[in-house]
Structure formats: structure tokens, C-alpha cells
C-alpha positions as CSV (number, residue, x, y, z in Angstrom):
1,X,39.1,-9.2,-77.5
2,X,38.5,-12.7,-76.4
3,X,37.1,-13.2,-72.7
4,X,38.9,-14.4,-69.6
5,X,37.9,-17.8,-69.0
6,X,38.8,-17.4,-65.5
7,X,35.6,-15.3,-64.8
8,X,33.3,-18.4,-65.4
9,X,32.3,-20.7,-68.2
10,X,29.2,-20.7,-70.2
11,X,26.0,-20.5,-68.0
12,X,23.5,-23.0,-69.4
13,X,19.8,-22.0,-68.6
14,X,16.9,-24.4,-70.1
15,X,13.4,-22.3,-71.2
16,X,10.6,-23.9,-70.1
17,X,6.7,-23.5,-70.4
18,X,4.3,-24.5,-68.1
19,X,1.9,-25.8,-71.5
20,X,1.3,-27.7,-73.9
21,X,3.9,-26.4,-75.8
22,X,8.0,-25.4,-76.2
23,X,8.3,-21.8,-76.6
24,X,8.7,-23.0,-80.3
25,X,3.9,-23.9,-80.5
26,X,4.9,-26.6,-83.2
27,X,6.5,-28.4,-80.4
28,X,3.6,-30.5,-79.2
29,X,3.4,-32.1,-83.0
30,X,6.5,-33.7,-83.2
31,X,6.6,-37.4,-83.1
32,X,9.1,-37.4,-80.0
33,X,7.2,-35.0,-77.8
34,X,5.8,-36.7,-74.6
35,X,2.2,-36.2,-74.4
36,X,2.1,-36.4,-70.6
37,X,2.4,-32.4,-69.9
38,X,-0.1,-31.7,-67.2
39,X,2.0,-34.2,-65.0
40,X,4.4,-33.7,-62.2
41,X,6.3,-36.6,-63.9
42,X,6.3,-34.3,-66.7
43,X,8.4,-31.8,-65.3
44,X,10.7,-33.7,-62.9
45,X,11.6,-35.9,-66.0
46,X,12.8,-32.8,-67.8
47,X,14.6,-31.4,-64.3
48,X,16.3,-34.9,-64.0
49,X,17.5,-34.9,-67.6
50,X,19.0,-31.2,-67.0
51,X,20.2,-31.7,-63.6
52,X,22.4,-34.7,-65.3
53,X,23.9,-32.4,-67.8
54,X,24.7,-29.8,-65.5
55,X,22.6,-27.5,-66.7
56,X,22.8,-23.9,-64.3
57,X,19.1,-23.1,-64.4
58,X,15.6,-24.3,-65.6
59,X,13.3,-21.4,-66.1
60,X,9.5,-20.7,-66.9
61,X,8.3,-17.8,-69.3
62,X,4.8,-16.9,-68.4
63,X,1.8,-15.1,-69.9
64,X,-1.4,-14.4,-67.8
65,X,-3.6,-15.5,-70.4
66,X,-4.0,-17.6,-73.8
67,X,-3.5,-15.8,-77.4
68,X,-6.9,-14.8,-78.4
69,X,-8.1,-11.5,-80.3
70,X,-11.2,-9.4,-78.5
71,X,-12.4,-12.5,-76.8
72,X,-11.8,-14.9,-79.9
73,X,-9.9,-17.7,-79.1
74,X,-11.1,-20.6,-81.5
75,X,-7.6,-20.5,-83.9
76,X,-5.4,-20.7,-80.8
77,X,-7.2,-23.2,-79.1
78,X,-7.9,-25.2,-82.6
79,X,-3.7,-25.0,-83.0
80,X,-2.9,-25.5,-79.8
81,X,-0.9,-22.1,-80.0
82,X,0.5,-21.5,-76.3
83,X,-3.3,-22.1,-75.0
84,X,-2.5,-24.7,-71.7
85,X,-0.9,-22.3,-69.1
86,X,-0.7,-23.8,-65.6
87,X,0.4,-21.9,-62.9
88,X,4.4,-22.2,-62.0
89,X,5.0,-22.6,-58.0
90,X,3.6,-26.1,-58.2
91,X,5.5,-27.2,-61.2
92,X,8.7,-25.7,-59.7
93,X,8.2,-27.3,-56.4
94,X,8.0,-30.8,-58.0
95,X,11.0,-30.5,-59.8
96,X,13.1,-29.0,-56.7
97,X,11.8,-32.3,-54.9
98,X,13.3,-34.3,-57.9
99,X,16.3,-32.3,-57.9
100,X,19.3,-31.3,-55.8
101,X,21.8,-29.0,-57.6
102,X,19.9,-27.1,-60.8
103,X,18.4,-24.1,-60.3
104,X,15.0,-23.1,-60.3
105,X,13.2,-20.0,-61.9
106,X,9.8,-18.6,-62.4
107,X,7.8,-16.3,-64.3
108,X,5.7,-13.5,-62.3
109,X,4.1,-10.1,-63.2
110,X,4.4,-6.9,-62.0
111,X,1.3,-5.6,-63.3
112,X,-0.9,-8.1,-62.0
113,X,0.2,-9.3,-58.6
114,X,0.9,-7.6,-55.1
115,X,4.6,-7.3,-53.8
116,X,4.1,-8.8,-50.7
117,X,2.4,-11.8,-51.9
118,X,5.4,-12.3,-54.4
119,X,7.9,-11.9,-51.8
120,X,6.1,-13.8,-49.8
121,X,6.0,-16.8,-52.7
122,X,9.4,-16.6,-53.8
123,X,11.2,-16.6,-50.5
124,X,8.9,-20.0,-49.5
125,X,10.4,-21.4,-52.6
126,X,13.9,-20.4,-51.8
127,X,13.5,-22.5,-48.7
128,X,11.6,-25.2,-49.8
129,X,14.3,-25.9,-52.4
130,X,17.0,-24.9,-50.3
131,X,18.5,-21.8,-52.1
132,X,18.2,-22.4,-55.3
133,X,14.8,-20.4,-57.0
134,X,14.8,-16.8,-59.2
135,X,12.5,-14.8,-60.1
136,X,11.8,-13.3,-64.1
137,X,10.9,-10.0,-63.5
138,X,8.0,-9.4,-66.3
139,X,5.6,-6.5,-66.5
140,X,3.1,-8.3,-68.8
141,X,2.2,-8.0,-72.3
142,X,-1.2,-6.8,-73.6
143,X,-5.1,-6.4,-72.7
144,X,-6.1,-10.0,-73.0
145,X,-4.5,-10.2,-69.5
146,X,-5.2,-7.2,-68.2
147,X,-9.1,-8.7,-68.9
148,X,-8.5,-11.8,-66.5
149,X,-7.7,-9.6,-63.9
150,X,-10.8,-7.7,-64.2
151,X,-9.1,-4.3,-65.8
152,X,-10.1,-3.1,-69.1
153,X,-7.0,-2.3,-70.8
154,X,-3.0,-3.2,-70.3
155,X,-0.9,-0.3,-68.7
156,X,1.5,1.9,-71.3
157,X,5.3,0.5,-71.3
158,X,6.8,3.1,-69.5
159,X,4.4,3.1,-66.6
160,X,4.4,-0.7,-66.8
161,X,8.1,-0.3,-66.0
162,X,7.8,3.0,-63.5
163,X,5.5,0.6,-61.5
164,X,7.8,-2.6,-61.8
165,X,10.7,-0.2,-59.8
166,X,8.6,0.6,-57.3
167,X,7.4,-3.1,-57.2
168,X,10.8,-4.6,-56.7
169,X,12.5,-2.0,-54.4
170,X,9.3,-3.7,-51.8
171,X,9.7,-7.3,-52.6
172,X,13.7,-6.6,-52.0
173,X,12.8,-4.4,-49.2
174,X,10.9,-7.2,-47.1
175,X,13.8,-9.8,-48.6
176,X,15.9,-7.8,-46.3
177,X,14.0,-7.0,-43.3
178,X,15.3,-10.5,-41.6
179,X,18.6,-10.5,-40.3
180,X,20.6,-14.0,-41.5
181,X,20.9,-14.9,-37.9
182,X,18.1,-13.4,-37.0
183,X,16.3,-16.9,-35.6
184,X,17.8,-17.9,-32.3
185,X,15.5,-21.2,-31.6
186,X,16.8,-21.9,-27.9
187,X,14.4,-24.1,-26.6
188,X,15.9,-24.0,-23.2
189,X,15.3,-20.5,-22.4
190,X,12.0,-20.2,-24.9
191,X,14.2,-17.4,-27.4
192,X,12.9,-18.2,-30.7
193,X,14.1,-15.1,-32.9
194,X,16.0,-11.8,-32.3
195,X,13.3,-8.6,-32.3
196,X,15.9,-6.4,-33.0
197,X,16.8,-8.5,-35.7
198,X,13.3,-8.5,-37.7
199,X,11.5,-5.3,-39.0
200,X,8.8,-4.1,-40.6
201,X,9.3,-2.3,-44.3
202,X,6.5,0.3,-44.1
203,X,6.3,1.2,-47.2
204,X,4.6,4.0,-48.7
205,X,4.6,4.7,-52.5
206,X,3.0,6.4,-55.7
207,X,1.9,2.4,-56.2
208,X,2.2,0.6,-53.4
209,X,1.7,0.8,-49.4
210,X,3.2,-2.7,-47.6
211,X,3.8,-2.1,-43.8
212,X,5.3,-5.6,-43.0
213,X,7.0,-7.4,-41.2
214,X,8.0,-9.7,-43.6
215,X,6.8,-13.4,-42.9
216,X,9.8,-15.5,-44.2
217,X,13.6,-15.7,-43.0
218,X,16.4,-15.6,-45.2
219,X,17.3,-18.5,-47.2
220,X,21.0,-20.3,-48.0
221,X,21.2,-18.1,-50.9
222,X,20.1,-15.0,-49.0
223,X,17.1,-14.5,-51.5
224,X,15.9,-15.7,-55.2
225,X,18.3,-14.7,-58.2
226,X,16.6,-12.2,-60.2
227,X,16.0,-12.6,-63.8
228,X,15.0,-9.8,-66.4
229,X,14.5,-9.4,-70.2
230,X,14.5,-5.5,-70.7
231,X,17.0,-5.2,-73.7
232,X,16.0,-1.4,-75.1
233,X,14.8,1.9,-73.1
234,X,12.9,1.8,-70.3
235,X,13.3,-1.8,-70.2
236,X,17.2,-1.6,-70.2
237,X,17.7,1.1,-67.4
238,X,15.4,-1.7,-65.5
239,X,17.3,-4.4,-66.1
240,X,20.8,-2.6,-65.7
241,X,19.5,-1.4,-62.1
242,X,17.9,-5.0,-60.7
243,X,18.8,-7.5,-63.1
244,X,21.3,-10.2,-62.5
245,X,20.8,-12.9,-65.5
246,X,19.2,-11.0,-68.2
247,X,17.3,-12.9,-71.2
248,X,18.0,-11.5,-74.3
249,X,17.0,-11.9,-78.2
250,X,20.2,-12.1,-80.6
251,X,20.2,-13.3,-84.1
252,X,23.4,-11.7,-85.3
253,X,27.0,-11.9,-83.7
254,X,27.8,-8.2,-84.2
255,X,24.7,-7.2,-83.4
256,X,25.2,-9.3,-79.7
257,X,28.3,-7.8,-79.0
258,X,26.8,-4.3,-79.2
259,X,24.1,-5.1,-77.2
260,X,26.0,-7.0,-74.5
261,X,28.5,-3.6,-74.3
262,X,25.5,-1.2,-73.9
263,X,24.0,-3.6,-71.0
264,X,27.3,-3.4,-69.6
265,X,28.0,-0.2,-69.5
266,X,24.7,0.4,-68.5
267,X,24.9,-2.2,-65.4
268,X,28.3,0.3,-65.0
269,X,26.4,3.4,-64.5
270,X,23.8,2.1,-62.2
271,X,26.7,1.4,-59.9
272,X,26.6,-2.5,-60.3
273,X,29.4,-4.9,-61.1
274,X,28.8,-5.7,-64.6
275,X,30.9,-9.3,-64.3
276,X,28.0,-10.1,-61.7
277,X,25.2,-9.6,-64.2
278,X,24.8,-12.9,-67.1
279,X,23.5,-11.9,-70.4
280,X,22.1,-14.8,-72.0
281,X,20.7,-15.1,-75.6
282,X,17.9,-17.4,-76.4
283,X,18.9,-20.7,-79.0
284,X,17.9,-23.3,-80.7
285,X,20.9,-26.5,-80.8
286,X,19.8,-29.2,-83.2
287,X,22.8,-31.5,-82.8
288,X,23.3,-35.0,-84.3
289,X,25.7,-37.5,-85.1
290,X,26.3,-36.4,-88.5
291,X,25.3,-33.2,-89.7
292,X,23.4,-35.2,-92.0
293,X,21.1,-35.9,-89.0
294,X,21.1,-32.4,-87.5
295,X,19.8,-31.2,-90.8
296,X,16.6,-33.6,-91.0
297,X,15.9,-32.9,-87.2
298,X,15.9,-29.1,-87.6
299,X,13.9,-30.0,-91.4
300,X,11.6,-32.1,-89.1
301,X,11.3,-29.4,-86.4
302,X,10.8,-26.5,-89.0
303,X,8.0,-28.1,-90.7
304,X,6.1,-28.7,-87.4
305,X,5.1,-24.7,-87.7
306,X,1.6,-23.7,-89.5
307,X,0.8,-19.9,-90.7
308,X,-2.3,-20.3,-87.8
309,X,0.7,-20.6,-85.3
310,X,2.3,-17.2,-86.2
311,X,-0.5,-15.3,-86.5
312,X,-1.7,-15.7,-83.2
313,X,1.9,-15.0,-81.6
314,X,2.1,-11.5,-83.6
315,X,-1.6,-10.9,-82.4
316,X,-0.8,-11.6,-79.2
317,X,2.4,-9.4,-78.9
318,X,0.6,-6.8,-80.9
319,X,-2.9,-6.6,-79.8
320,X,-4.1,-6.5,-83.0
321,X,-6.1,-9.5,-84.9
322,X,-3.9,-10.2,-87.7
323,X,-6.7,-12.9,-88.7
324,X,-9.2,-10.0,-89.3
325,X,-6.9,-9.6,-92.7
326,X,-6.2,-11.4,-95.8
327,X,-2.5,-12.7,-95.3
328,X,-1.4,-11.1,-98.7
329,X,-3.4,-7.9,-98.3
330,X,-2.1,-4.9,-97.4
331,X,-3.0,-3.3,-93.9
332,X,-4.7,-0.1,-94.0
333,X,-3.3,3.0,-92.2
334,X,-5.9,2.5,-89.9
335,X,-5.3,-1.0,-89.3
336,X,-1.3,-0.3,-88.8
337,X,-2.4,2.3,-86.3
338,X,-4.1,0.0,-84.1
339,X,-0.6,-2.3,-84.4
340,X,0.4,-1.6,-80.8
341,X,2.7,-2.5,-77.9
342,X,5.4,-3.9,-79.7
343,X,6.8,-1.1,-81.7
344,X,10.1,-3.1,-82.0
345,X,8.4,-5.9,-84.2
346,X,6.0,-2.8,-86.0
347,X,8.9,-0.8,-87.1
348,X,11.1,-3.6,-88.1
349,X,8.7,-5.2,-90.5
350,X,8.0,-1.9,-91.8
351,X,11.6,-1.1,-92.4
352,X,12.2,-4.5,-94.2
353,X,9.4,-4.7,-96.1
354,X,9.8,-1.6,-97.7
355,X,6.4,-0.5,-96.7
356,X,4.3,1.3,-94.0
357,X,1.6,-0.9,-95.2
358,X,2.9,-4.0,-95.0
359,X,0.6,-7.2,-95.2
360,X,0.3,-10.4,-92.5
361,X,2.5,-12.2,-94.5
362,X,5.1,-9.9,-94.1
363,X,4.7,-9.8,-90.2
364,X,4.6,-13.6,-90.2
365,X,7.6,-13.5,-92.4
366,X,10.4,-11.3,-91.2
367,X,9.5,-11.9,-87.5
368,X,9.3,-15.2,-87.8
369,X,7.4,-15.7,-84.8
370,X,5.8,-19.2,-84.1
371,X,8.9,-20.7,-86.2
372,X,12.5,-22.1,-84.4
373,X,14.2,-19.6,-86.7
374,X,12.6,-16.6,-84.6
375,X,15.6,-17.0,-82.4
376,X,19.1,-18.1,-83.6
377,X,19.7,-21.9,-84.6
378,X,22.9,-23.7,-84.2
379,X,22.6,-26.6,-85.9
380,X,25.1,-29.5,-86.6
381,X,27.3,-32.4,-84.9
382,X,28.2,-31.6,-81.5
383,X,31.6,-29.9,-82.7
384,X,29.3,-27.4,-84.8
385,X,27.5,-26.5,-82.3
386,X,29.9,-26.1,-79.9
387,X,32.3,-24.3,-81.8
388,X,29.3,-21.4,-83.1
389,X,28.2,-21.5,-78.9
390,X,32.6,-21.2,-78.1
391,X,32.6,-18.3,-80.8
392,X,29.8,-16.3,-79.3
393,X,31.2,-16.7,-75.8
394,X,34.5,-15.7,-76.4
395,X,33.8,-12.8,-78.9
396,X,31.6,-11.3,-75.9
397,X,28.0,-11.7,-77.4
398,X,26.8,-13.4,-74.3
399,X,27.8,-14.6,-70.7
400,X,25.7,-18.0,-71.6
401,X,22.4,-19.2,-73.5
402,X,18.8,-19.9,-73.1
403,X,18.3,-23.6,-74.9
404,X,15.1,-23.4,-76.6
405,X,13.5,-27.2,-77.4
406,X,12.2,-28.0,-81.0
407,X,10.4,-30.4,-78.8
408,X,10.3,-31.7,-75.2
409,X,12.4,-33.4,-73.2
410,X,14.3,-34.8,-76.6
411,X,15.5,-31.7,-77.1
412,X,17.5,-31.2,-73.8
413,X,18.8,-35.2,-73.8
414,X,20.0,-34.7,-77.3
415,X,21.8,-31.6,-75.7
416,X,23.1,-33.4,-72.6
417,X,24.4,-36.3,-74.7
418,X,26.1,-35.0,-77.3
419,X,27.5,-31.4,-76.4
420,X,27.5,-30.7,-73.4
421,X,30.8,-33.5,-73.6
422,X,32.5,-31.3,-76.1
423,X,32.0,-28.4,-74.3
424,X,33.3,-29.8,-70.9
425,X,36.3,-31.2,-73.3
426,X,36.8,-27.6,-74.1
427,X,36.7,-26.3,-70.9
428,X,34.0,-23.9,-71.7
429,X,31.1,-25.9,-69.1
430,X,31.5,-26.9,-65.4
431,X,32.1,-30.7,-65.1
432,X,29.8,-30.3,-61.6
433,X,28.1,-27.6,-59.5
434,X,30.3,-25.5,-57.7
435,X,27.6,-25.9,-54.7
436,X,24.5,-25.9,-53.2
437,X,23.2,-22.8,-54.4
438,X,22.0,-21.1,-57.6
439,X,24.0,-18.0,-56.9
440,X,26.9,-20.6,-56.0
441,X,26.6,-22.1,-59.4
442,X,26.5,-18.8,-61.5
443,X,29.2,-17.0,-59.6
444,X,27.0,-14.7,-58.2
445,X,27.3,-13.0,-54.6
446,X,24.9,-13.7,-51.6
447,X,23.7,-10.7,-50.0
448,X,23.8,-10.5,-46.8
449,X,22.0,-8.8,-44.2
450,X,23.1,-8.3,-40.7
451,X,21.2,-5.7,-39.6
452,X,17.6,-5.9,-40.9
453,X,16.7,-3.8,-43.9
454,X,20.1,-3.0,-44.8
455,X,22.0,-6.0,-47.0
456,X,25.8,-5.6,-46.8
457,X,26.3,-3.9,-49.7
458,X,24.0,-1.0,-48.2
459,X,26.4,-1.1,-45.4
């Protein structure tokens, strides 16, 4: 059943990386990729460019350390696989000073970082770009970061994810210990705020103790939009209870449509409004002229990516060194065994290969990591890709898309020029932001607080 356009058009979300490098590593070798990536210019450049095209919401995906394997990091650094990682307050800052409109998001941990001090950050972001920052909700990866925060190995998923509750319900709890009005300012009689109207959380948990009170007011947009990427499990009951844009990985229509029903429904049963959380799959959109032209970009793009690439990506998501092994050799049972923290990607190649013992190759070639077709490519003139993103939409595979870049900031200008028109033509994209705030732009409710601790909807 086709949607109801009425509920909102397509939410348009840009995927950003704080490196040398798209999410796609090749990215840094193409001939149109601006070298100047550990600028400020940099970054507002690409902000500007989005802002023009409308775009919803700029993000940053984060990792809390460079691919390497037990300490070896030569091949990453050699390939330039994902190995610059600055950190993202400062690069979002400058870009909400070069920007009035697009929204703002960045990637923080869980696992590695202290509520309070990520309530702390994200609220003085909220202000400082006047109501228009989110939050990715992430509970980290594998043990090369755990090791650059001085712990020896990376927590087990569903821990990860039973301390990531408990993490949020504080940050949210000290996001709503200011009333909106709590802050008076009369200089006359010397009132500044409203005691009754600021607490203090005192928290006490099986992770966490933060007493409070909280040391930053309430912002236009009440506080930071949260993002989350759980899609199976554990990871979906956490994103169906706190999420409200979810990232998601989609390569096939019917596929997408399953998987935005069971977030849905999921959303449903935590007691949340399901047409106030976004799914959003990530993309690749070559577009050109002709199609002609779309084809030798994407060629172009697809032959930026080099075996070195993939292997460290499946390494990195796997923490196991895939270089240790011949590509074309077989991996031992012992070797599969130590194949860890992404079962998804483990059981999938082992399905399609035919094998339990399947070889790097195989990894490198039905995950397809390191490579633009590791997420879904719609390629064409601006009608092609307009009419595969209009198809998705409508069908109810997605509330919007993540717009991956072959290489940066072409990527997004080629985006902005030529089909972000035909989608506006359609009326499937905003011709202008529907106002000053993030949540304002994606339809999303502000939550208000007028007594502190308690947001409306507690009420």
C-alpha cells in the first residue's frame, strides 16, 4: 500500500566522516576529491553545499580507533583505509557557524564515555547551534578501541546494549531536569532562575551513579534528536525504545519493507508513535546527465577500491586479521572460530558461500565491504534516480536515505544539482525548511518539560 504523502516527504540525511575518507575508503583517490580534509573550510564547504539543497541532516559515523589487527596497522595506514579520525564537536561546531537551517549530528559511544559528560556535550551543542544537533547512539565495535581506552577487551553485544539503556535513560534524565522556563534573568530584582524549576537526577544504577544537577538549560528544540542503528535483536528493542531516526542497511526492496514493518511494530510495542520514528537506508546516487555519464562515474568510483581496503574493514568489524591468511585459502575451523563480533557478516558469507570454511575472498566478496556496492547504488539521470528513491518511499522500505559520497563534496553537489529538482518537481522533497529546528524539519515533536524531570509526555 503506497504511503500518505501527507505524513512528510523524503528525509534527506548526508553521511559524513570526520577523515580522510567517505564511508566508501576509495574516496580519497578520486580525481575530484578535495584534499583539504583536516580544515574547517573542509567541512563548512560541504554544510554549505547541503544546506543549499535542503538537505534535513548532516551526520558523522564514528569509530574510537583506526583499523589495525593486534596492534598492526601498516596496511591501513599504507591505504589510507578509515585511518584520520578527528574528533566531531569541533567539526560540527564549524559547520553550525556556517550554517542556519540543516541539521547537525554526531557520533558518540556508550561504551567508552560518561553520561554526564555526553549530556553535558550534546546539550552545549544544541545551544550553540540553536536547536538543531542529534546524537548516534553507538555502543562501539571491537577491542582495538576498547585498547585506547586502556581496557583489554571490547564488552559482549548484549551487555554493550544492557549498558547503552542504562546510559541514555541518564543523559535523558539530566536533559529533563531543567524546566523550559526555568531561567527567570530579572536583573532588577537579581532572580536569575527558578530553584523549584531545576533538579538534580541522582542516579543510581547497575552502571552508572550521576547525582546532578544538570549544568545546561533546555534548548529551542528541547534536546538533541536521537539517532540509532540497531536493526536485529538486542539492537532493535534499543532502537524501537529510544530511537527516533534510525540508520539502517537495505540492499533489497522486499527485504526493506519487512524490516521497516518489524521496526514499526516494534516502535508500537514499546509504546512510541511509529510515524514519529524515520527509518532511513544508506545509498549510493551516482546521477548524470545521461546515463551514459552516471555509468562511467559509478565505473570511476568502483574502481577506486583495492582488495587492501576490504580486508581491513572485515578485520575491523570482525576482530580477526584476515591478512594473516592467503585470500584464496580456506580458513581453518580454528581460524573461523576466532571470526567474532559480527555474526551477521560470519553467517551470511558462510551461508552463500556454501561453506563453513570459507576463504578471505569470499568475505571480501559477498560483503562487499570497502566497495560502493556494500550498500545499495542508484545510479542513472536524475529521473532514474529519483524514480528507484520515489519507489522505495512509497512502497514503505524507508521514511528517507542516508546519501553515501563516492567522493567528497562532488558527490553531494552532483546530488543538489541534478535530483534534488526532480524530486521537489515530484513533490516528494521540501522546497525549504519548515523552521528553525531539526525536529521542526523532520516532523518530529519537542519535548517539553514543565516540571523538571518529568517531559510532557511523562505527564
Amino acid at each position: 500500500m503506497a504511503r500518505d504523502l501527507r505524513k512528510g516527504g523524503i528525509a534527506m540525511i548526508a553521511f559524513l566522516q570526520a577523515q580522510n575518507c567517505s564511508n566508501f575508503p576509495g574516496s580519497w583517490r578520486h580525481p575530484a576529491a578535495m584534499p583539504d580534509f583536516m580544515s574547517a573550510k573542509y567541512y563548512q564547504r560541504i554544510a554549505r553545499t547541503l544546506e543549499e539543497s535542503k538537505f534535513h541532516l548532516a551526520f558523522f559515523d564514528d569509530r574510537l580507533a583506526m583499523p589495525d589487527f593486534s596492534g598492526d596497522y601498516d596496511m591501513a595506514v599504507r591505504h589510507g583505509v578509515r585511518t584520520v579520525k578527528m574528533d566531531l564537536i569541533p567539526l560540527l561546531t564549524a559547520m553550525g557557524m556556517a550554517t542556519s537551517r540543516i541539521g547537525l549530528g554526531g557520533t558518540y559511544s556508550t561504551t567508552y564515555y560518561e553520561p554526564f559528560h555526553v549530556a553535558r556535550l550534546f546539550a552545549t551543542l544544541d545551544l550553540m547551534i540553536e536547536g538543531r544537533a542529534a546524537w548516534n547512539v553507538v555502543t562501539s565495535l571491537n577491542d582495538s578501541e576498547a585498547a585506547n581506552f586502556g581496557q583489554d577487551e571490547h564488552l559482549e553485544h548484549d551487555l554493550r546494549y544492557d549498558r547503552a539503556d542504562e546510559f541514555i535513560e541518564v543523559v535523558m534524565g539530566h536533559w529533563a531536569t531543567w524546566a523550559d522556563d526555568a531561567i527567570v534573568a530579572d536583573k532588577a530584582t537579581g532572580f536569575f532562575a527558578d530553584p523549584a524549576k531545576v533538579r538534580a537526577l541522582n542516579h543510581v544504577g547497575k552502571w552508572f551513579k550521576s547525582r546532578g544537577p544538570f549544568t545546561v538549560p533546555r534548548s529551542p528544540q528541547g534536546h538533541p534528536v536521537i539517532m540509532q542503528a540497531g536493526q536485529s535483536g538486542r539492537g532493535l528493542a534499543f532502537a524501537a525504545r529510544w530511537g527516533e531516526l534510525i540508520f539502517a542497511s537495505i540492499k533489497a526492496k522486499e527485504a526493506g519493507q519487512n524490516q521497516y514493518r518489524q521496526l514499526k511494530d516494534a516502535v508500537s510495542d514499546a509504546g512510541r508513535d511509529p510515524d514519529k520514528v524515520k527509518l532511513a537506508p544508506a545509498i549510493y546516487a551516482i546521477a548524470g546527465e545521461t546515463r551514459a555519464i552516471a555509468e562511467e562515474k559509478r565505473a570511476l568510483a568502483e574502481s577506486l577500491a583495492v582488495p587492501e581496503d576490504s580486508l581491513t574493514l572485515i578485520s575491523e568489524v570482525t576482530n580477526f586479521d584476515f591478512s594473516s591468511v592467503p585470500l584464496n585459502q580456506p580458513l581453518s575451523d580454528a581460524e573461523m572460530a576466532q571470526v567474532g563480533i559480527n555474526l551477521g557478516l560470519k553467517g551470511r558469507v558462510i551461508e552463500r558461500s556454501g561453506t563453513s570454511n570459507p576463504t578471505p575472498q569470499d568475505f571480501v566478496t559477498i560483503s562487499k565491504r570497502g566497495t560502493i556496492n556494500e550498500s545499495q547504488v542508484f545510479c542513472g539521470t536524475a529521473k532514474d534516480v529519483a524514480d528507484q528513491m520515489e519507489d522505495w518511499f512509497t512502497s514503505e522500505v524507508c521514511d528517507g536515505f542516508v546519501l553515501s559520497a563516492t567522493h567528497r563534496p562532488g558527490a553531494y553537489e552532483d546530488f543538489g544539482r541534478l535530483v534534488v529538482p526532480e524530486l521537489q518537481r515530484r513533490g516528494l522533497f521540501h522546497l525549504d525548511y519548515a523552521g528553525t529546528t531539526l525536529r521542526e524539519n523532520l516532523g518530529l515533536d519537542r519535548p517539553v518539560v514543565t516540571r523538571p524531570g518529568f517531559s510532557k509526555a511523562a505527564e
